[in-house]
Wavefront OBJ file of the C-alpha trace (Angstrom):
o trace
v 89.347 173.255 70.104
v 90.649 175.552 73.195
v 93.109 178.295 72.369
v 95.830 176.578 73.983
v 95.089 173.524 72.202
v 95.387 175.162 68.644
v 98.549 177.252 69.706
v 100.103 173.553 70.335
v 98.465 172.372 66.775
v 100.369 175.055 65.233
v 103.730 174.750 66.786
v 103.557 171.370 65.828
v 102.379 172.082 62.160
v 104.969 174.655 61.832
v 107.838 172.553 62.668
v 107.759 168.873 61.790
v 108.640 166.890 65.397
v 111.689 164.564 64.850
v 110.762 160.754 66.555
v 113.198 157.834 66.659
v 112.317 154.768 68.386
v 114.921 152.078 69.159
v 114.071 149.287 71.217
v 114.797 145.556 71.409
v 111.133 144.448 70.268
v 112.261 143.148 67.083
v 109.833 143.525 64.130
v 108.237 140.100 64.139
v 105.565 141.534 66.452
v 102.901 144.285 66.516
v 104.807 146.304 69.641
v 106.659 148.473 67.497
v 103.902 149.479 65.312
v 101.651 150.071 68.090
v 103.905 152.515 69.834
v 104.045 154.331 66.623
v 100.122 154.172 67.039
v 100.099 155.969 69.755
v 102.562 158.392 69.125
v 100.684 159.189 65.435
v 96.927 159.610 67.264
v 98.525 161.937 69.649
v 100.801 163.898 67.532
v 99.798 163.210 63.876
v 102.676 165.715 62.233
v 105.332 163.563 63.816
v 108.296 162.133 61.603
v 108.952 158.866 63.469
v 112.642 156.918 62.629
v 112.940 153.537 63.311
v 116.813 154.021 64.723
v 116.466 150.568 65.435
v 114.312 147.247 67.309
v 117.448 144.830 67.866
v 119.250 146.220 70.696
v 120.736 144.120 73.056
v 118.104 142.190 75.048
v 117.207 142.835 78.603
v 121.127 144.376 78.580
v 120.319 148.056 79.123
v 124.206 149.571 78.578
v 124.683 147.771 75.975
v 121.778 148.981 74.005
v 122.803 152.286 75.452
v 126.220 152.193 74.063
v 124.939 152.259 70.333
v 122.203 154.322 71.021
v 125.316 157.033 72.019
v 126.789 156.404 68.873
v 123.899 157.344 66.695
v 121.970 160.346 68.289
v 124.576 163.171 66.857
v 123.580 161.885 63.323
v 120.169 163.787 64.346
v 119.458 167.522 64.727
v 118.445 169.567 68.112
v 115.077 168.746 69.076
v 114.929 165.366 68.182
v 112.946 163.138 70.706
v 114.451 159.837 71.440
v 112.209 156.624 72.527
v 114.258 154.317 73.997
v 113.146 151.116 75.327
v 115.044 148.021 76.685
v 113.174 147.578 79.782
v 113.812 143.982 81.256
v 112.531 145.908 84.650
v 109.179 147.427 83.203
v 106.174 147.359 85.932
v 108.736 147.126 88.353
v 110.141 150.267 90.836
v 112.751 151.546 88.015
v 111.740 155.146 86.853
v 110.595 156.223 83.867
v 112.525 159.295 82.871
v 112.744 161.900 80.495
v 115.792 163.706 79.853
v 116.908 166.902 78.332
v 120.655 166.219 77.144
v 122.500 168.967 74.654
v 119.740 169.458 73.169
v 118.168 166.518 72.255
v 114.817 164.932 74.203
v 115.132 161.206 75.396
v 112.511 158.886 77.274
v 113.670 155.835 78.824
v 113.718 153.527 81.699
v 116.108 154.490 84.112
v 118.185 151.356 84.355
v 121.384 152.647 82.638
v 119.756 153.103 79.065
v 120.883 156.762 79.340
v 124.082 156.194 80.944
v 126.625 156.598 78.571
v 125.303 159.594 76.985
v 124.188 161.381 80.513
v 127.941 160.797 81.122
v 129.445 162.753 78.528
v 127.077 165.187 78.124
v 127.722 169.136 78.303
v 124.538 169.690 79.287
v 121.335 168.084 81.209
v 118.163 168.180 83.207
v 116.438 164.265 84.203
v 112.859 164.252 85.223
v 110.731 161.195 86.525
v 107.386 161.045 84.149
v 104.518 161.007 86.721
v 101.833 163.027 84.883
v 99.159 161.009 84.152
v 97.789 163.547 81.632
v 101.498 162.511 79.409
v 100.412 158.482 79.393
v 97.741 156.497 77.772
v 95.406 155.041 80.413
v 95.034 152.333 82.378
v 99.070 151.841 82.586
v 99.529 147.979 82.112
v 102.262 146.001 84.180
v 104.157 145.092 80.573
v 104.110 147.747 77.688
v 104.956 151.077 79.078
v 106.532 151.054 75.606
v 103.125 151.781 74.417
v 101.593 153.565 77.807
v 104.291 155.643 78.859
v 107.100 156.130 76.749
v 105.461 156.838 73.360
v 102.633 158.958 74.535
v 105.153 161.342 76.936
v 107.216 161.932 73.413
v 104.139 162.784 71.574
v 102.893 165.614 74.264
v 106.615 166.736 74.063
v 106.315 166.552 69.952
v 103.067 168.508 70.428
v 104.591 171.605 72.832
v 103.982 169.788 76.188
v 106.878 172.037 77.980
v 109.341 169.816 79.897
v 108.551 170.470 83.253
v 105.502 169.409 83.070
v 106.396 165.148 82.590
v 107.049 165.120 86.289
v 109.578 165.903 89.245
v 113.242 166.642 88.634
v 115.533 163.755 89.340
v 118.981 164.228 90.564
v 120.464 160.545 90.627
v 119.940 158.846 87.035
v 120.755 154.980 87.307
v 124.500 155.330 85.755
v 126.448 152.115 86.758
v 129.857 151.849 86.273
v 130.756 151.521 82.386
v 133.222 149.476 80.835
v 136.236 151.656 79.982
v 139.279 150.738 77.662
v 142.321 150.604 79.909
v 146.107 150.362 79.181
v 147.594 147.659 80.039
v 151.678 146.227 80.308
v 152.765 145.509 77.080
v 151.597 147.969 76.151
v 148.332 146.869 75.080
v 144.631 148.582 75.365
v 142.243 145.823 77.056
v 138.277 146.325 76.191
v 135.525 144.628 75.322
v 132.514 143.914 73.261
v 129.851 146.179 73.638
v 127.332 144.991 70.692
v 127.646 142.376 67.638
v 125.414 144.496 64.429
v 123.445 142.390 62.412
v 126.342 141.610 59.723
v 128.182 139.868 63.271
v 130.555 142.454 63.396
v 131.703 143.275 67.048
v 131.404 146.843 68.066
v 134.041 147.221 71.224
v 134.218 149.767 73.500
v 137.975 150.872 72.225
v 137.845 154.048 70.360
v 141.174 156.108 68.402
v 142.023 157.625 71.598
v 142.712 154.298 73.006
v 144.565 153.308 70.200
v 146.602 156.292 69.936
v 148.071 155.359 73.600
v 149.972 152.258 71.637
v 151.551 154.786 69.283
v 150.709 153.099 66.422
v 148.557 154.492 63.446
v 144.895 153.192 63.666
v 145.125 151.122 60.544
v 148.232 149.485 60.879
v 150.891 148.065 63.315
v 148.330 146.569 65.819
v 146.889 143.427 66.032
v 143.451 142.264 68.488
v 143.523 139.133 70.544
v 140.182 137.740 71.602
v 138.715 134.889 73.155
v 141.728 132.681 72.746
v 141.561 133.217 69.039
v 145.086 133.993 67.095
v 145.483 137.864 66.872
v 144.113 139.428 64.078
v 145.134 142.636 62.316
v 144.126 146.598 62.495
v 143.630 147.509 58.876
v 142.098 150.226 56.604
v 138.741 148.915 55.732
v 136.834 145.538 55.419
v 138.399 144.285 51.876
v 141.822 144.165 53.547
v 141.499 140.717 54.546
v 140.441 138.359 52.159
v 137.077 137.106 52.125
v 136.088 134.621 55.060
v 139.501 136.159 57.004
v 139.029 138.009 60.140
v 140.409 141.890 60.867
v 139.741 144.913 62.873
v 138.642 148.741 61.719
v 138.123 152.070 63.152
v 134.293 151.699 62.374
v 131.696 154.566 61.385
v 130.742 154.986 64.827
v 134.464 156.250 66.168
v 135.253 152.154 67.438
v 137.517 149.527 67.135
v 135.324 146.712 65.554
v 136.137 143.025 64.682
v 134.781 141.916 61.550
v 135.103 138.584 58.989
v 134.948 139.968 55.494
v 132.217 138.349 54.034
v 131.280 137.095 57.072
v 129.853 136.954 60.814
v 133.277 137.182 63.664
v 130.472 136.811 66.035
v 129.902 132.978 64.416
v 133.302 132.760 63.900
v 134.778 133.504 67.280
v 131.724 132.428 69.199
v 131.857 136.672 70.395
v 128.753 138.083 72.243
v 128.476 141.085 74.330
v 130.545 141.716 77.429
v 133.788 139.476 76.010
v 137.189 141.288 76.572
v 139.363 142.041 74.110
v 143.180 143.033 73.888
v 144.943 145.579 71.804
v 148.792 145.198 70.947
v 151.238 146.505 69.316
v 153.201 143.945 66.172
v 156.803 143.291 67.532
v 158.701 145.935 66.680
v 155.210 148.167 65.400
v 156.845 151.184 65.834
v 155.754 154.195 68.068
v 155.933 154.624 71.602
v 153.297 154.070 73.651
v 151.661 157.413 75.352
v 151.900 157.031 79.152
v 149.119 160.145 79.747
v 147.061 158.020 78.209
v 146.893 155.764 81.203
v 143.019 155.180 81.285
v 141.806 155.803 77.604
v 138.064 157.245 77.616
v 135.543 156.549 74.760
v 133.726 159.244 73.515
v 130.005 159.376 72.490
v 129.861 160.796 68.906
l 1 2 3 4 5 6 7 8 9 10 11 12 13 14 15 16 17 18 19 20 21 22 23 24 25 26 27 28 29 30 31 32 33 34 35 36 37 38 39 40 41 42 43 44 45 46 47 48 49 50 51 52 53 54 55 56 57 58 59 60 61 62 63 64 65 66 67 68 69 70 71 72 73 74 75 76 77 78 79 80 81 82 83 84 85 86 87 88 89 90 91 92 93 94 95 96 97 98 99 100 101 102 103 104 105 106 107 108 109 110 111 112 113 114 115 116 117 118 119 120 121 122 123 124 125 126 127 128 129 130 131 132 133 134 135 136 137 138 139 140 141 142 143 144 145 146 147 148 149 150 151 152 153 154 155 156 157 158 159 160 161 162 163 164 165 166 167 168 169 170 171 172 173 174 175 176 177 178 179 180 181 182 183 184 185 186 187 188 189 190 191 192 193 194 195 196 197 198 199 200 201 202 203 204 205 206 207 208 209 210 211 212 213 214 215 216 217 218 219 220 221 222 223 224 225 226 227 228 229 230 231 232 233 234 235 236 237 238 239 240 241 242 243 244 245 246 247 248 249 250 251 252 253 254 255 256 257 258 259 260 261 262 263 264 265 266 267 268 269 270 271 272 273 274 275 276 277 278 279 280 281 282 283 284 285 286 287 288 289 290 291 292 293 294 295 296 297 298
């Protein structure tokens, strides 16, 4: 083994590197395991996480929304592999990014863009070192060829620079904000349904505060034509089968049936819009500063 070779065995011994992989692959097939594969016979001291394989399909911010919510939950230096690539083997980049401290690879196609957007901190680069990917690069699993073995030469003390030329204009399309409305109310929408059909929305405290009522009380969410259903403390609020809203884990407004899917029950997906009111006489006075209400990445 080369000097330089064992220096980069040792850094990576001394130090376990932190992988999470969350893609829309599902677990039914052998994709996810093979990226792991890779990642394992290139860097064989990594600690891989599955943060998760049910992302939104072939809906890039989306995914990217709850991958936001759940990459402070990790320490500095953790890599990030994410892939929902409804583009891959077409012109869309593959990037890696260096973002307050954290490592992320990723198609750009707006994977990245809510957390690019409120970073502090960050440098983009396109990966175009061959020596970073597993050879020959197939039209349909960069997955496998590109993204996984670029986070395992990072893992193993590749330095940054190295994946490829900087990039200065990261795909980051216009995200869906919460905005107040007459009323007042806060309109926003869907961003993801989690796997127990609750409905994540894009409408964090922030937005709520504008109304000028407390988070768990004295506001009630209208959506898809359904009756509006309450703001309350936690899921057991409602009885079971009922429908309500809570300030989630992740810092968000989310819809939920106790005991229950909304999404089923309202016939909610992605992208539906949502509205926020105050109850008749709810109390509180709405916050005009808070004219355009901003979520935050957590």
């Amino acid at each position: 083994m080369s000097t330089k070779n064992s220096r980069r065995a040792r850094a990576a011994n001394a130090v376990t590197p932190l992988i999470t992989l969350f893609t829309d692959f599902g677990l039914g097939d052998p994709f996810v395991g093979v990226m792991k594969g890779v990642i394992l016979g290139i860097c064989p001291a990594a600690h891989i996480v599955d943060l998760g394989h049910d992302a939104a399909r072939f809906d890039p911010v989306s995914a990217g929304f709850a991958l936001a919510t759940a990459v402070s939950s990790f320490p500095p230096g953790t890599i990030h592999v994410a892939v929902v690539d409804p583009g891959v083997g077409g012109p869309r980049r593959p990037l890696a990014a260096r973002i307050d401290g954290h490592l992320f690879v990723a198609p750009d196609n707006g994977l990245l863009a809510w957390i690019l957007t409120a970073a502090r901190r960050a440098a983009v680069r396109q990966i175009a070192n061959p020596r970073t990917m597993r050879q020959p690069v197939s039209a349909t699993f960069h997955g496998r060829d590109i993204f996984a073995p670029t986070a395992a030469h990072l893992a193993l003390g590749v330095p940054f620079a190295r994946v490829g030329p900087r990039v200065a204009d990261p795909l980051c399309p216009p995200l869906p904000r919460p905005a107040l409305e007459a009323g007042p109310a806060v309109r926003g929408q869907v961003m993801w349904v989690d796997r127990f059909g609750n409905l994540i929305t894009n409408v964090d405290a922030a937005a709520l505060a504008a109304l000028g009522a407390p988070a768990s009380g004295g506001l009630r969410v209208g959506l898809r034509g359904r009756p509006p259903v309450p703001v309350v403390s936690h899921y057991g609020a409602v009885a079971p089968g009922a429908v309500g809203a809570v300030l989630g884990s992740s810092g968000h407004l989310e819809v939920f049936a106790n005991r229950g899917s909304a999404a089923a029950l309202l016939g909610a997906r992605p992208g539906m819009s949502l509205r926020v009111r105050r109850d008749a006489g709810g109390g509180g006075r709405p916050r005009r500063s808070a004219a355009r209400a901003t979520p935050r990445s957590r």
